[in-house]
C-alpha positions in Angstrom: 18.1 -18.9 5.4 18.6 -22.7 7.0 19.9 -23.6 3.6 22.4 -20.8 3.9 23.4 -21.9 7.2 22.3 -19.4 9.2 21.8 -20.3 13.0 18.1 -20.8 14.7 18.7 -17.8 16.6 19.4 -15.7 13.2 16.9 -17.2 11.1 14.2 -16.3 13.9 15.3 -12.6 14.3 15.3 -11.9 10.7 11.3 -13.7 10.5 10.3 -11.6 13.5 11.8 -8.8 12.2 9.7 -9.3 9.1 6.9 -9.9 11.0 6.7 -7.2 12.6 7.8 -5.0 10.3 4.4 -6.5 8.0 2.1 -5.9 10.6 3.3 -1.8 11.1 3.5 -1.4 7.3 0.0 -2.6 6.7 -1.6 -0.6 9.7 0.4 2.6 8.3 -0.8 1.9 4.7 -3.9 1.7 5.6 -4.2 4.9 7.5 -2.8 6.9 4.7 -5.3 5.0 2.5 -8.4 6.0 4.4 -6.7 9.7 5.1 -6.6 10.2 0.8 -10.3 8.9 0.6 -10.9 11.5 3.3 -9.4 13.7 1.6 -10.8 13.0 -2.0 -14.3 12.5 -1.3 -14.9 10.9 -5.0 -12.9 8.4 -4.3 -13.9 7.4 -0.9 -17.9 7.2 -2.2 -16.6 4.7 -5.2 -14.3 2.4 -3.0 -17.2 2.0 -0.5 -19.6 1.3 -2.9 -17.3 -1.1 -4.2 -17.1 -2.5 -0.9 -20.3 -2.7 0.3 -21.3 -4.4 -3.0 -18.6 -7.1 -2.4 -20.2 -7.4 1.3 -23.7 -7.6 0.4 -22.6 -10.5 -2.7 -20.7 -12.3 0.3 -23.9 -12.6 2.4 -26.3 -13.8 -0.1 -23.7 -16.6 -0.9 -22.5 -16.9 2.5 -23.3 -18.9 5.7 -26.8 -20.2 6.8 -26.4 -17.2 9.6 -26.1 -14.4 7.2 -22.4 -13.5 8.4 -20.3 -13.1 4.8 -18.4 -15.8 3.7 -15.7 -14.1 1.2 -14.0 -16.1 -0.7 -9.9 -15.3 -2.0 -11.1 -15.0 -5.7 -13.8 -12.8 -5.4 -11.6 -10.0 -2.9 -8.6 -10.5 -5.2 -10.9 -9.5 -8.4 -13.9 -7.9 -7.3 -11.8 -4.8 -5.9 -10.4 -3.3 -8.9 -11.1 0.4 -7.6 -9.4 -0.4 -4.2 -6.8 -2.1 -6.2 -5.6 1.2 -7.9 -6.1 3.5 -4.3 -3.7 1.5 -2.8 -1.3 1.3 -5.8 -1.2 5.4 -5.5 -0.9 5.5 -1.9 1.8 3.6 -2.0 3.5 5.6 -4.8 2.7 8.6 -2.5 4.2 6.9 0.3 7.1 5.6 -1.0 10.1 8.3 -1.5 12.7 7.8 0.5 15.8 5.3 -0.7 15.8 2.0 -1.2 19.2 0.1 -0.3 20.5 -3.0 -2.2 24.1 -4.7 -2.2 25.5 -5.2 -5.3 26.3 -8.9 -5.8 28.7 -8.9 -8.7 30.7 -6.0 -10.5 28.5 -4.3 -12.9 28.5 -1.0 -14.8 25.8 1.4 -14.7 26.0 4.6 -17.0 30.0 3.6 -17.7 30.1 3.8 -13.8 31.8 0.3 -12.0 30.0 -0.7 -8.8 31.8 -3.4 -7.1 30.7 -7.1 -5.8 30.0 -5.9 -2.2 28.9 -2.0 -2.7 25.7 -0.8 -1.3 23.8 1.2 -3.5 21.0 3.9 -2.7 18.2 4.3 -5.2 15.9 7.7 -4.9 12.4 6.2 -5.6 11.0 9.7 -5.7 12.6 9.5 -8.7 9.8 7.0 -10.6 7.3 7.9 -8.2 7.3 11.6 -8.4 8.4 11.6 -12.0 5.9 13.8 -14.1 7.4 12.0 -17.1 5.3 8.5 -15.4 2.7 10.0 -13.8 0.7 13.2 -14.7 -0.3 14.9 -11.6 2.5 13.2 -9.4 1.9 15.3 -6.1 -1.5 14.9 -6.2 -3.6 11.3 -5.5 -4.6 10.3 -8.3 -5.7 6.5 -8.8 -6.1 6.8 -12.7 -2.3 7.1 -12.1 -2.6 3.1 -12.8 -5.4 2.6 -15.0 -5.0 -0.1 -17.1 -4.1 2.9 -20.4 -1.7 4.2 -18.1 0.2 0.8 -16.8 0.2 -0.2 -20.2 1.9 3.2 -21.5 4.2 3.5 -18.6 5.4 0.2 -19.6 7.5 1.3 -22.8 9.4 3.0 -19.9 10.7 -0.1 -17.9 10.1 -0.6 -13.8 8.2 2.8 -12.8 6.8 1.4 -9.7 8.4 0.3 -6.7 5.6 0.2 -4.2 6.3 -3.8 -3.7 9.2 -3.7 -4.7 10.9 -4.8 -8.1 12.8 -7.2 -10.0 13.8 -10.4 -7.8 13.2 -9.1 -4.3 9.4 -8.1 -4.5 7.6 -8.4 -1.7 7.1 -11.8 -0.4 4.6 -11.2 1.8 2.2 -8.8 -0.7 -0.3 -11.0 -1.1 -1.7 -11.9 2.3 -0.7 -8.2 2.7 -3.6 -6.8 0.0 -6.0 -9.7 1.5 -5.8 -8.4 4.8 -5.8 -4.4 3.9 -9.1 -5.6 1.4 -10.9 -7.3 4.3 -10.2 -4.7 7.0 -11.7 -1.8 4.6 -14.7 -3.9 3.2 -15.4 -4.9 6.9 -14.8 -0.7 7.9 -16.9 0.6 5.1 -19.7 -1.9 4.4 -20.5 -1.5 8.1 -20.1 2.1 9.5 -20.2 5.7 8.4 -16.8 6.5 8.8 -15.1 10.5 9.3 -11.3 11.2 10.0 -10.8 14.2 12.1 -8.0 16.0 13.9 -7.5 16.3 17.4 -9.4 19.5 17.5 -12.2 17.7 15.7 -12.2 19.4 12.4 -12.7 17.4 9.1 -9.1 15.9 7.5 -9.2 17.8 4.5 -5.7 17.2 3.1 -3.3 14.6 4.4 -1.0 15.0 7.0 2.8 15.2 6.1 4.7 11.6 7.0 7.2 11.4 9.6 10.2 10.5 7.8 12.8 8.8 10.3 13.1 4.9 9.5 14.4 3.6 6.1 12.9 0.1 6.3 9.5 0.8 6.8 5.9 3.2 6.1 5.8 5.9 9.1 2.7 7.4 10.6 1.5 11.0 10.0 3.4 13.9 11.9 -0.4 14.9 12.9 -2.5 12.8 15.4 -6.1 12.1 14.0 -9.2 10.4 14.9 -11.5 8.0 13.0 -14.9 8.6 14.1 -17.4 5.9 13.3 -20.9 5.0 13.9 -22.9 2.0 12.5 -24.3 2.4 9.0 -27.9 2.7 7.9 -29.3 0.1 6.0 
């Protein structure tokens, strides 16, 4: 941005902007993440294990105290089970358009788009697309097994959950380390339950509320996440 020119008071909106707009997208994310492990009690029992695993590792190596010392590598590899939930809830989450200017004249399909047109892409188009994904309305983290990345791949880009080409995420990394701490730290510690208001089990999760282009919205239903310190 300073090497475009832009002025200190634009280049600091658009990194607050992004800054905030990190901090609400990870929060959301997470939420529907711990409303489909809810909801998919298999799941949930294999992505704590894998947690509390990762937890208990951390302490034996850890501080002279006994309080976990993780370490970058072993959250970024040691998590392949949370890797995958999150990859599906955030082909779940993601359906509404992306929007992209087009910076030179090209042809797609034999049709001319301009230098300067903005273009709309569906991404319920990959990401509900029972052509790439089997069971698309249902989540399902075998959706990106490693068999099924690799033959989704003879397909092109099928994912758009960070993004794509060029413009991926910037910020996707510290984004994962913080979702992978805050859910190892969660489920390595308590017993946890979503509920609804009225206090019944989550079951299925709630609908999204679908006003904002630019960024992952909370549930149209208020829920609870009851908690209580875990048993050794």
């Amino acid at each position: 941005m300073i090497d475009k020119g832009l002025s200190s008071t634009k280049t600091t909106v658009m990194l607050a902007t992004m800054l905030f707009a990190a901090i609400g997208n990870t929060g959301n994310v997470i939420t529907y993440l711990l409303l489909h492990l809810e909801a998919n009690p298999k799941w949930k029992v294999l992505v704590e294990n894998e947690a509390r695993q990762l937890y208990k590792d951390s302490r034996t190596s850890g501080r002279d105290d006994g309080r976990p010392l993780f370490s970058m590598n072993s959250i970024e590899t040691q998590m392949p089970l949370f890797d995958i939930c999150i990859s599906e809830t955030l082909r779940m989450l993601f359906k509404g358009p992306f929007i992209r200017r087009s910076v030179e004249d090209m042809f797609v399909d034999q049709k001319h788009i301009p230098r300067g047109t903005y273009v709309m892409f569906p991404t319920a188009d990959l990401h509900y697309n029972a052509v790439f994904y089997s069971t698309p309305q249902e989540f399902n983290p075998e959706h990106f097994s490693a068999d099924a990345i690799q033959e989704r791949r003879r397909h092109g880009t099928t994912f758009v959950g960070w993004g794509a080409g060029r413009h991926m995420c910037a910020g996707r990394r510290a984004a994962q380390m913080l979702m992978k701490v805050i859910v190892i730290l969660l489920l390595s510690q308590f017993d946890t339950h979503i509920v609804t208001d009225g206090g019944e089990p989550v079951r299925r999760v709630p609908e999204q509320v679908e006003n904002q282009l630019f960024k992952v919205c909370p549930p149209k239903q208020a829920v609870t996440l009851r908690y209580e310190v875990r048993r050794q």
